[in-house]
N, C-alpha and C positions, 0 to 999 in steps of 0.2 A: 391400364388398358385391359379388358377384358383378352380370357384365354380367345386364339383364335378356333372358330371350329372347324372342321373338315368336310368339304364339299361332297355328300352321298354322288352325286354325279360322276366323282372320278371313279367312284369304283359298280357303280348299276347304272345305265342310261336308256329309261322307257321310250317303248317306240309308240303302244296303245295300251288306253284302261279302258275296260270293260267294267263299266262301273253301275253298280244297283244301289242307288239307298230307299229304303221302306220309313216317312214320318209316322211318328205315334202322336201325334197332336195330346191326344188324354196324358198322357205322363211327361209328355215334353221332354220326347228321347228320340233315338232314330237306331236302326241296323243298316246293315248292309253287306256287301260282298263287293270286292271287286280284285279285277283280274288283270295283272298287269304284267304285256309281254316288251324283251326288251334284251337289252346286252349287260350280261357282267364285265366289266373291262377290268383294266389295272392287275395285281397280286392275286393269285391265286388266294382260298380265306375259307375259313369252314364256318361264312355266314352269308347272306345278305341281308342291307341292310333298308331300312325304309323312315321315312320320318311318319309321326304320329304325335298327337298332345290331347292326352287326356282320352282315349279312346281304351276301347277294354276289345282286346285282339282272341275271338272266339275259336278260330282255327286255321291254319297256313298249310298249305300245301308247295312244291317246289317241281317243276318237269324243267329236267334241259332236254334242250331240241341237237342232237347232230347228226353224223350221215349214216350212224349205227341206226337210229331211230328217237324214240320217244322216251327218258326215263327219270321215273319219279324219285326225287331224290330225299330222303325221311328229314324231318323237323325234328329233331328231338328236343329243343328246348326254344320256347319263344321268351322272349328277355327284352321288356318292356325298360328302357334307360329314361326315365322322365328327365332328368336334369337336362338330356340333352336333345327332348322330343324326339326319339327314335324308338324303335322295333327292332329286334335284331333275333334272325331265323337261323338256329342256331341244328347245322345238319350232323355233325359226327363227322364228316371225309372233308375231303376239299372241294369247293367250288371255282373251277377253273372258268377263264374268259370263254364266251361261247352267249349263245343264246339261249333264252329260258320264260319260262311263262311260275308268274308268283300267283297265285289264290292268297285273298286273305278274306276272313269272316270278322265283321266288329260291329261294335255298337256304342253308343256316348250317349251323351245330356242333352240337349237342348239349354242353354244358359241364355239371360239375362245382356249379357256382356255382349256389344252390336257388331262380334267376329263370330268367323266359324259358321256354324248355323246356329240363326235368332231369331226369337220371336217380336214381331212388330204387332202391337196391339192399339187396335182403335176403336171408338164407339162409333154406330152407325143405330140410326133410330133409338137409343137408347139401350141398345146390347152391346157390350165388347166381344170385337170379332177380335182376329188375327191373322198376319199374313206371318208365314214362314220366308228367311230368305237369308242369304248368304253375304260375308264381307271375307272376301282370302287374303289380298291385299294387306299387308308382303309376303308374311308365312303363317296364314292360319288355315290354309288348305287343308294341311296335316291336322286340324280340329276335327275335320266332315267324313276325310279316309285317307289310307294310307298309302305315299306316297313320295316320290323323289320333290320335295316342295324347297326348288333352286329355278331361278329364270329361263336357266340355262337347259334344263331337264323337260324340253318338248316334245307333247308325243300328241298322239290325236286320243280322242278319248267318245267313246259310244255311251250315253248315259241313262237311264234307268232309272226314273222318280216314281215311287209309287206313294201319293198322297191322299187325301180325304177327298172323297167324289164330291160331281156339281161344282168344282173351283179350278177356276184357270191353273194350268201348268206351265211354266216357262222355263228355259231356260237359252242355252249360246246359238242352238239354233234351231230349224223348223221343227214341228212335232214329225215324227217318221210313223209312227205307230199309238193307235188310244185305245187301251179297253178298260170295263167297270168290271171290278170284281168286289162284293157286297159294299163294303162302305166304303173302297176305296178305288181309284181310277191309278188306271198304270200306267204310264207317258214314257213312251222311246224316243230317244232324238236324235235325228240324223248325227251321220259322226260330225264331228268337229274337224276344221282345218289344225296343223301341227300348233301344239300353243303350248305355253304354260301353265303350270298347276294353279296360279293365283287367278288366272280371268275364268274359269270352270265359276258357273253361275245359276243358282235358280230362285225363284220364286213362282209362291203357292198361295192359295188365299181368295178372299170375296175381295176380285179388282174388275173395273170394266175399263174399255180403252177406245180409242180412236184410231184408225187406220187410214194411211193414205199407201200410195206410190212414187218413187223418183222415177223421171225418166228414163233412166236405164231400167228399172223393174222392180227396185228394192221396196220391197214391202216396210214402211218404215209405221212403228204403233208407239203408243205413246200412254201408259197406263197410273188408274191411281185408284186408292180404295175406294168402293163404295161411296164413302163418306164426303167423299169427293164429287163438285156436279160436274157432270161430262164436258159441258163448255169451260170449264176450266184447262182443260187442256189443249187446246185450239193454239195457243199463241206456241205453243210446246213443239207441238206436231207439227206445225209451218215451219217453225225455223228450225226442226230436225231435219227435215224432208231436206230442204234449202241447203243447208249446212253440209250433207252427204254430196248433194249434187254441184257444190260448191270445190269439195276437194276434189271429185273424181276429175272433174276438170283442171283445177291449180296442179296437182299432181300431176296426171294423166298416167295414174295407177286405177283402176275399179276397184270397188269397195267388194271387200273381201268374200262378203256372206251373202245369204239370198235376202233374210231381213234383218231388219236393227231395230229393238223392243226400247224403250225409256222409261224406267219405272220408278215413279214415286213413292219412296218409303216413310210410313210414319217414324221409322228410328233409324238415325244415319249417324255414325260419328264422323264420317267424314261430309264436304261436302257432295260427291259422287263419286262414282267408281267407272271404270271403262271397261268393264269384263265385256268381253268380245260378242258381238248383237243382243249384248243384256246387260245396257247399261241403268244403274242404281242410280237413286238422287236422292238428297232430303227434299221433304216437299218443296218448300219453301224457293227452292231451287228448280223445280220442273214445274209448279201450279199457278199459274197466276188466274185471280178472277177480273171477269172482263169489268172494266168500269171502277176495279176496287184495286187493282196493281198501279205501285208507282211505274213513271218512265224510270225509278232509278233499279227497283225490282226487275222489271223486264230486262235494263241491262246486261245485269246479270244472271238473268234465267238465259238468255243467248247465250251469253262468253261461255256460261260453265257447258253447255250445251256443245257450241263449238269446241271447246278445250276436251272432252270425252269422245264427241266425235274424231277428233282431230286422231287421238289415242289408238284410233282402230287401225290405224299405219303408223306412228310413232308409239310402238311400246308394243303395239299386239301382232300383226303383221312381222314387223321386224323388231325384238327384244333386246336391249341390252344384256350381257353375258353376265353380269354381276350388279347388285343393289351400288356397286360404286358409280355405276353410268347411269345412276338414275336420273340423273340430267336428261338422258337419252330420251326420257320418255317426257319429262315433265315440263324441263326447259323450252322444247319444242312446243311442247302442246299449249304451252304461256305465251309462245307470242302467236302461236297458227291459231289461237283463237281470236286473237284481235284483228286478225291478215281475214278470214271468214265473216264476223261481224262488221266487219267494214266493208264489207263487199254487198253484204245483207241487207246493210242502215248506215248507207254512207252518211245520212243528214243528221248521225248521232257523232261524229266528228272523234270517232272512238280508238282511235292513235293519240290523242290527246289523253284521254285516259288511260290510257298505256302509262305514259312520259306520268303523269301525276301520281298515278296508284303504283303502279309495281315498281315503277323507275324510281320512283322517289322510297317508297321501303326500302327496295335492294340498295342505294346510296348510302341510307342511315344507316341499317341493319348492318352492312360493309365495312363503316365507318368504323365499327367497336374491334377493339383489340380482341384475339382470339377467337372468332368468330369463323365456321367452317366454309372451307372453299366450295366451290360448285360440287366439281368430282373430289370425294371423300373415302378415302379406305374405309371398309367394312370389315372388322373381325367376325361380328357376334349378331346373330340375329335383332336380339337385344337394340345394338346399335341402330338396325334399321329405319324407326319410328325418327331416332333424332335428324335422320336427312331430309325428313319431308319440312324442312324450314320454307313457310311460303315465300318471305323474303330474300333468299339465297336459291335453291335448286328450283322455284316457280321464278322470281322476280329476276333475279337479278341473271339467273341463266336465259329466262328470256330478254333479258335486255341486250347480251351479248351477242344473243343471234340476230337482235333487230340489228344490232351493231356491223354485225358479219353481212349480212342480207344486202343493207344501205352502203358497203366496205366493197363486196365485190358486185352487186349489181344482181337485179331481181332477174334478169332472163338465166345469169349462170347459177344464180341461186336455186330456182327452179329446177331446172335442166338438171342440176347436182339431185336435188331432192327426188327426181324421176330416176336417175340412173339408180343411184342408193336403193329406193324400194323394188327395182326392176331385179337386182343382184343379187337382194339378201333376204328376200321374202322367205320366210318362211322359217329366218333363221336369227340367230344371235350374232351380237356383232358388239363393241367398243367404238370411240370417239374416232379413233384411226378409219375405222374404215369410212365413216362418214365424211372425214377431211380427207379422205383419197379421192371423193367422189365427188367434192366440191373442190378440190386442187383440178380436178380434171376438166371441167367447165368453166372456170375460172383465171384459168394460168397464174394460179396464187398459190403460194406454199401456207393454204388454212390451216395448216395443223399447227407450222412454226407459229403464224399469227395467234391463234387461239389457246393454244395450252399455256402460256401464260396468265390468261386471264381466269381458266378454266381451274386450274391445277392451284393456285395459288387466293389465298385469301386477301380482300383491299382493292385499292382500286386510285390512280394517281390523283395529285391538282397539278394541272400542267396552267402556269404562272405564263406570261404574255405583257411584256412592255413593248412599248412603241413611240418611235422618234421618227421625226422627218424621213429619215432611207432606212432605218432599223426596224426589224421584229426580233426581240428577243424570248425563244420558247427555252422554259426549265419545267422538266416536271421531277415531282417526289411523293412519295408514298403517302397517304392521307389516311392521317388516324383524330378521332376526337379525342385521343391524347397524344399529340404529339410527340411525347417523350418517347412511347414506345413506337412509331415508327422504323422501318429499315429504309435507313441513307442507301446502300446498295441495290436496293429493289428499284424497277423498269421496268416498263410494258411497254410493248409494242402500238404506242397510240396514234386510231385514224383521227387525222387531225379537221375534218370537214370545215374547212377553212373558205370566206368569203372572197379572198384573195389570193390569184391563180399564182403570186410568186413564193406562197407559202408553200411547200410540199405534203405530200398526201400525211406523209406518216411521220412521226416523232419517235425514234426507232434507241435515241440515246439520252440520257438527263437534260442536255439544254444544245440548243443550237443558233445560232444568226442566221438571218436572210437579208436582202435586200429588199423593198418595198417603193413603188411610188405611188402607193395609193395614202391621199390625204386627209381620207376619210378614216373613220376606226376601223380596226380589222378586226374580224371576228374568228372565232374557232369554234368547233360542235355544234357550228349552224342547226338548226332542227331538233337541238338534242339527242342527237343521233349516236352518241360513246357515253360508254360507263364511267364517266370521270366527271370532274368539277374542273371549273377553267376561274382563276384568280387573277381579273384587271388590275396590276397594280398600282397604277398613278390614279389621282383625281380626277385628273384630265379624261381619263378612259370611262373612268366611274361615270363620271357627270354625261359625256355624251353618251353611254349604255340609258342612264336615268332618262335622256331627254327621249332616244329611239323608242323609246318603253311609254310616255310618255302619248307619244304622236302615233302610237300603233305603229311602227315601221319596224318589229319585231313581229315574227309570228308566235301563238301564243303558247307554241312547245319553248319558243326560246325566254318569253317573255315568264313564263312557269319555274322555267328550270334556273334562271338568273338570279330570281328573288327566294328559290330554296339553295343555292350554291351560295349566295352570300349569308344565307342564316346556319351554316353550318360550318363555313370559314368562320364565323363570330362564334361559334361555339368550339371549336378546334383552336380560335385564339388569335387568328390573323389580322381578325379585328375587334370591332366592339359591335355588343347587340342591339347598341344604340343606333349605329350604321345602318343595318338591318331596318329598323323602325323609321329611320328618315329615309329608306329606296319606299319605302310603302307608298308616301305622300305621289312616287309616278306613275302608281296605280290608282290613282283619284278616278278617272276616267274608265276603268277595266270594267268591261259586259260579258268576258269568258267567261261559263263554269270551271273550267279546270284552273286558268289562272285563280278564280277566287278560293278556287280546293286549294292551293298553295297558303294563299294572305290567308284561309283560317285556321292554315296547320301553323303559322307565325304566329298568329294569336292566342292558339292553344299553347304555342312555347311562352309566349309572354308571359302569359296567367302562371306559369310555373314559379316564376318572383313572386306571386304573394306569398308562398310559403316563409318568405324570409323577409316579407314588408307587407302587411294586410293592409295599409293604407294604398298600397298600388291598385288595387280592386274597382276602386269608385273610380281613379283615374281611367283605367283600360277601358270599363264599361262605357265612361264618357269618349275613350276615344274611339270606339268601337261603332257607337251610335254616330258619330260624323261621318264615319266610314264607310256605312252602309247607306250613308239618308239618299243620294244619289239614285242608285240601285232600286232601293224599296220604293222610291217614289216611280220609277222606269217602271217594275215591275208589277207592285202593288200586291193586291191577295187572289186575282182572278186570273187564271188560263186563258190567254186571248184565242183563240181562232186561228189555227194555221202555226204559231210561235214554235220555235224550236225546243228540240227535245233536252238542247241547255240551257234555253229559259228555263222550264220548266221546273230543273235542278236548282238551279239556279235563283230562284224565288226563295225554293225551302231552306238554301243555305244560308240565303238572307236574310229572313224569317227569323230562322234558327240562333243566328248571329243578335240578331236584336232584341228575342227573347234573352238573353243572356247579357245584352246590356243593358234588359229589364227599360225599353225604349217603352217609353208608357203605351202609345197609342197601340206598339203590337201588342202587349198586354192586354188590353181591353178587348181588341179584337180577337183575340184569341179564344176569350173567357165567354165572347157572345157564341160563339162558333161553336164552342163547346156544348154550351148550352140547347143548340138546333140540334148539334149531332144525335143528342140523345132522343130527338125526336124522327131524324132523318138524316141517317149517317153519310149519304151524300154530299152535304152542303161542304165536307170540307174532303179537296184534292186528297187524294191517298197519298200524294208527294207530299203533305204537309201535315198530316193525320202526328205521326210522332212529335212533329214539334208544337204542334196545339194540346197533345196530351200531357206533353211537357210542361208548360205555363201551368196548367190548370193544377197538376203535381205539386210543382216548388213552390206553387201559391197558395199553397192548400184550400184551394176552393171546394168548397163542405159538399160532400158526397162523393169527390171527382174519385180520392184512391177507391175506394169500393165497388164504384160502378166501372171503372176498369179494370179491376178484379174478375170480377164478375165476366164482364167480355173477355175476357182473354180466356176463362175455364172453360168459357161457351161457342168460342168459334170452332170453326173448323177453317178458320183460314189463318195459312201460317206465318203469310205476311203480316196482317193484323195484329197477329200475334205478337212477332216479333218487333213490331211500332210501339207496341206498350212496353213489352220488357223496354226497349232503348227509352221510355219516357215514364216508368212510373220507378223504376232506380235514381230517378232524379230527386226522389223524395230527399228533405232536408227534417223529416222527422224519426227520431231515433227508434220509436216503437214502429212506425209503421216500416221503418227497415228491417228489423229485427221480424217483424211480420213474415216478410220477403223470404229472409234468412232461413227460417223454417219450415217455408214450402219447398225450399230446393231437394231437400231426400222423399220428398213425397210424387214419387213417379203419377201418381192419378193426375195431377196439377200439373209439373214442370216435367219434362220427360229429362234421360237422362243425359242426350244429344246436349241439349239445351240449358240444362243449370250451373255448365259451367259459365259460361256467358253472364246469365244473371249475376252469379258472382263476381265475375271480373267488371261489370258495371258498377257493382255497389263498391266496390274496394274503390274506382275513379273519381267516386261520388267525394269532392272536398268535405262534406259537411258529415258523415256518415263513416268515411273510408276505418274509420278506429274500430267501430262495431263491426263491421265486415272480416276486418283482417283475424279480428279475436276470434268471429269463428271461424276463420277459413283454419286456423291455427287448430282451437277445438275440435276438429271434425275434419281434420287429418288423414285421417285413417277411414273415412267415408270415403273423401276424394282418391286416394288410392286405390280403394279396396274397384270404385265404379270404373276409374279410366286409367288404371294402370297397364292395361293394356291394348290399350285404343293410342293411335297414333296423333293424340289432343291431349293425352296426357301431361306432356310438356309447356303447354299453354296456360295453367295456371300461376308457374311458377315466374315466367316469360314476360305476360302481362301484369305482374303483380309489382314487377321490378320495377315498372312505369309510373308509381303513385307513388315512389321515394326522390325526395326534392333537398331532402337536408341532412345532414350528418347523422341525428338520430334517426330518420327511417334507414339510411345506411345501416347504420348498428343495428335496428330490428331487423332487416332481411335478411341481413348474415347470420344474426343469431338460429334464427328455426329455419333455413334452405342451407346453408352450411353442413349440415349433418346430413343433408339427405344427397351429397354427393356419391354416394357410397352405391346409387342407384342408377347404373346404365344409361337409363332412359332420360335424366334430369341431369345427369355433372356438366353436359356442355351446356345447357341452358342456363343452369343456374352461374358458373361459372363465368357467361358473357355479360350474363345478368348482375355480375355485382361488380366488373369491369365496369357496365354501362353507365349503372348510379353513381359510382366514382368518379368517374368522368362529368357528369351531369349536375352532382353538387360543387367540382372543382370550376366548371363553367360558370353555373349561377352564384356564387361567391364571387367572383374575378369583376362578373358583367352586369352585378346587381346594380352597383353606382352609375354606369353609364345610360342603364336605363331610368331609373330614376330622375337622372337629371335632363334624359327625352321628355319623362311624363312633368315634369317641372315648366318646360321650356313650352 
């Protein structure tokens, strides 16, 4: 475990920075000054201290304030501590508690690297411009100036941007002040409300924007470069606008600021950021073009929309006191995004996608031994990057608030949510005070309920037999190895039960009731708890099969039933043959989200060829009966009116049949292709990657090059991102190796973005050997780009995914084994070779029984 470090907060706590930074765009540097007043607390010390990374500190000054008057107190030595990104103002006497105002003079680099302040470079008409523009987000504040950069260390801050004239200036809030002085333009901006050092935000640059109004007044814009055409961001702007005037309401708190900015950046390592009325996005995430965006794009240009919106009261408004409640801010804003899109586009049925996408990660991701709880101790800054696991502190803490929400009931949940930011605006807070405020509205002791689920890694199967007057409920700790499991481990489980003689909660390992109901009973109706529920007689089975069957399920339960029993088959309760014969009672399913489920099944199934290549020709053949249904429903055309999971819903079946190489999609695909190069309309942008795909694995002569070519040439980054997903598909070693070589060439593949490429090629069965060799070779590329980007961990993560057999075990241990040694990678790597253990001990066990499905 890393040493712990010492919180600057306990001993300096800023009230205001008076903050100036001057860009040099030509040398790709910046100065500044800024003036930070505020309280020395704690021990008297003959320093104060500030954080700082990589800044060169030109000159410090110190005044304490008291009732004698005003006095300067000498600097004699400034002592730059890199190891531990601080500054340390080092006076000769003592500095007692009291108040004080610090000057500091500095200046740094301009880097590469997408923290700190960075440059985003695009071409527009054929010239590369550049937007300047900030990521703080956890602790790279201390990159830009220097500063108390802790959550907890809020002060208000007056900021001072003097950039390159003729270009928009932005930053958290209205412009206060603008003049031109020769080549460059000066920008004041009103103060900011009390915040933290990581939401302080700007951006600079050739960007034009769209502006509207909420009805309360907020001026809400929505910006992207040049390069960009304005109606691109229309779909942006509405559901920004929307989404504010959505919370002001569910809350019935006002949105904080007078406006809220959305800016699309050409380089984003994260997918956005929620810096307070200047929120950041990768393109891809705020652009959509009209007529050329999938319904599955737009999705998630909302959510992530809502999820930063959401931020500007969970996390900015009221802050978590420490990076361990980062729950605080993220878990929330994971499911208050889905709670606003659904209000937005009810008829995208996006609670469902909730249950499929985050619910079912956070389950799996849960599943693995050693795997970090929601709320996690933070020693080391260092640490902080590995909490942003999307599937634990995004997924799986929003599930437990979907869980808590549906537990006590949405008016007290509300009501909690208004009192909470009514209390503590302005302030820092822990999980406590939140369950104070929802115990208060709810006559429920939330905290007792929740910190078990919160505090603690895993997640129960609470087991469910049933006889004529019997319910018998047992639950136990659920791991994909069993073995390691804890027998003593219990959670507090709501039990959303069908049958009112069953009690709300499951509070101890197993219990009786009485029943006269002669029907099946159910538990976690709705999907509504972080747990799996294990039928275990036939009897139970068989009637779940037939309700599944007849539709008499709705399709969060009909989802979550057919992923709870492919993970009890994989945990060992049963066989994954089991699993393959519940599929046959989805013969009938027209859900999208149930069919996201049956092709994550499928994607497990394919996992047995590794250890039977003659399984291959069987799956595809079963695959294709599977879908013929469906694809004949659906076909290749957008009807009129159809819903917005049809629509998905085509392509996944599409997608599906290309892969069982169903001839007729084949052929259609390869014509489709063919028109597109003359009129890229003829083919749905929902279906754009899975056409590009066929034409790839099939090598139809010309196809890799002429999408090459488009991808270097658009400027759309959905497009974009269709062909990476379909020309990784390649089954040719040179032209992967191709691929392989564009990744460190930032002109081509930006740096946001190559890892991804990578992690596709390694997935690629036919390729993955040449991928991994260089992900191995070029080592020390990957490091050197994202070792300190909060994605960094995703290499190692995703790579664990394409080991199916004992010897990819033995490779991955070999070269991520040594690099535990690194902060930022030991817990990943760590779960990550827990998970493959578990994954080849499963497919071993359950390779015969599937076998002898695909036989039968």
């Amino acid at each position: 475990m890393p040493k712990k470090v010492r919180r600057l907060y306990e001993q300096f706590q800023p009230e205001n920075y008076q903050l100036e930074i001057k860009l040099d765009r030509d040398n790709m540097s910046f100065s500044g000054r800024v003036v930070v007043s505020g309280k020395k607390v704690g021990r008297p010390s003959q320093r104060l201290t500030f954080h700082q990374k990589e800044l060169r500190i030109t000159a410090a000054t110190i005044i304490k304030h008291d009732k004698k008057g005003d006095r300067e107190l000498p600097v004699k030595r400034i002592n730059n501590q890199d190891t531990l990104d601080e500054v340390r103002l080092h006076t000769g006497e003592m500095v007692y508690p009291g108040e004080y105002t610090v000057t500091i003079g500095f200046n740094g680099k301009i880097t590469p690297g997408m923290h700190g302040i960075y440059p985003c470079p695009f071409n527009h008409e054929g010239e590369t411009k550049m937007l300047l523009a900030t990521h703080f987000e956890s602790h790279h504040a201390r990159e830009a100036y220097p500063c108390i950069d802790e959550p907890e260390a809020k002060a208000t801050f007056d900021f001072t941007l003097i950039s390159p004239k003729d270009e928009p200036a932005l930053s958290n809030t209205p412009v206060k002040n603008q003049t031109t002085k020769g080549k460059n333009t000066i920008t004041t901006f009103e103060t900011t409300p009390r915040m933290s050092s990581y939401l302080l935000a700007f951006v600079t640059g050739a960007m034009h924007a769209k502006t509207t109004k909420t009805k309360s007044g907020i001026e809400v814009s929505v910006w992207a470069t040049l390069a960009q055409p304005i109606d691109s961001l229309d779909f942006a702007l509405d559901t920004a606008k929307r989404t504010i005037e959505y919370f002001e309401d569910y809350f019935k708190v006002p949105y904080p600021l007078a406006k809220s900015d959305h800016v699309a950046l050409p380089d984003f390592s994260m997918g956005a950021m929620e810096n307070w009325g200047l929120i950041t996005y990768r393109e891809r995430l705020l652009v959509t073009y009209p007529n050329e965006t999938s319904q599955s794009t737009k999705e998630i240009v909302a959510i992530v929309i809502a999820h930063e919106t959401s931020h500007q009261w969970f996390g900015n408004l009221v802050t978590m006191r420490w990076w361990d409640n980062l729950w605080l801010n993220e878990s929330f804003a994971n499911m208050m995004e889905y709670q606003a899109v659904d209000a937005l586009f009810p008829d995208w049925q996006i609670w469902d996608t909730f249950i499929s996408s985050d619910g079912l990660s956070a389950l799996r991701r849960d599943a693995t031994d050693g795997v970090q709880s929601v709320q996690t101790i933070i020693n080391h800054p260092d640490e902080i990057h590995t909490l942003f696991d999307p599937s634990i502190v995004y997924g799986k803490g929003g599930r437990l608030l979907y869980m808590l929400k549906n537990y006590i009931g949405e008016e007290a949940f509300r009501q909690g949510l208004t009192n909470y930011f009514t209390k503590y605006a302005y302030q820092n807070t822990t999980g406590n005070d939140l369950w104070r405020a929802l115990s208060a509205t709810s006559q429920i002791d939330v905290g007792g309920f929740m910190e078990p689920w919160l505090e603690r890694s895993g997640f129960p199967v609470v087991s469910i037999k049933q006889d004529e007057k019997y319910i018998q409920l047992s639950q136990e700790h659920f791991l994909d190895n069993p073995d390691k499991s804890d027998p003593e481990r219990i959670w507090p489980v709501p039990l959303f039960p069908n049958d009112d003689n069953i009690p709300d909660r499951l509070d101890k390992s197993q219990l009786s009731c009485q029943t006269k109901n002669s029907d099946l009973v159910r538990i976690n109706t709705g999907a509504r708890g972080h747990y799996m529920v294990n039928y275990e007689s036939d009897e139970q089975r068989q009637a779940l099969a037939g309700l599944v069957k007849n539709k008499q399920l709705d399709n969060a339960e009909r989802l979550i039933l057919l992923n709870d029993s492919s993970m009890l088959a994989k945990a060992g309760y049963q066989s994954y043959g089991h699993t393959l014969n519940l599929l046959g009672a989805y013969s009938g399913e027209t859900n999208e989200s149930v069919w996201g489920v049956i092709a994550l099944i499928l994607g497990e199934t394919k996992r047995f060829i590794d250890l039977d290549e003659k399984l291959e020709a069987k799956i595809k053949n079963f695959v294709r009966n599977l879908i013929a249904s469906e694809h004949k429903r659906l076909g290749w055309i957008e009807k009129k009116g159809e819903s917005a999971g049809d629509q998905k819903l085509r392509a996944m079946i599409i997608g599906l049949g290309a892969y069982a190489e169903e001839p007729t999609i084949l052929k259609k695909a390869k014509q489709l292709f063919e028109f597109y190069k003359k009129e890229a309309s003829v083919i749905p942008a929902e279906l754009r990657s899975d056409v590009f795909g066929v034409v790839i694995k099939h090598k139809v002569t010309g196809a890799f090059d002429y999408l090459l070519r488009l991808h270097d040439g658009t400027k759309n980054s959905d497009l974009k991102s269709d062909i990476a997903v379909a020309i990784t598909l390649t089954r040719s070693t040179s032209e992967a190796k191709k691929l392989l070589n564009r990744l460190k060439d930032t002109n081509v593949i930006k740096a946001q973005d190559a890892d991804r490429w990578l992690i596709y090629l390694l997935r690629n069965r036919c390729i993955r050997e040449v991928a991994w060799d260089w992900m191995v070779a070029n080592w020390s590329w990957v490091e050197k780009t994202y070792s300190h980007e909060a994605i960094y961990d995703h290499t190692p993560r995703y790579a664990a995914l394409i080991c199916n057999t004992k010897s990819w075990a033995e490779k991955y241990e070999e070269f991520f084994e040594p690099k535990q040694d690194q902060v930022a990678l030991k817990r990943t790597i760590l779960i990550a070779i827990e998970e493959i253990n578990s994954r080849v001990k499963w497919l071993e066990r359950d390779l015969s029984s599937v076998q002898d499905f695909f036989k039968n």
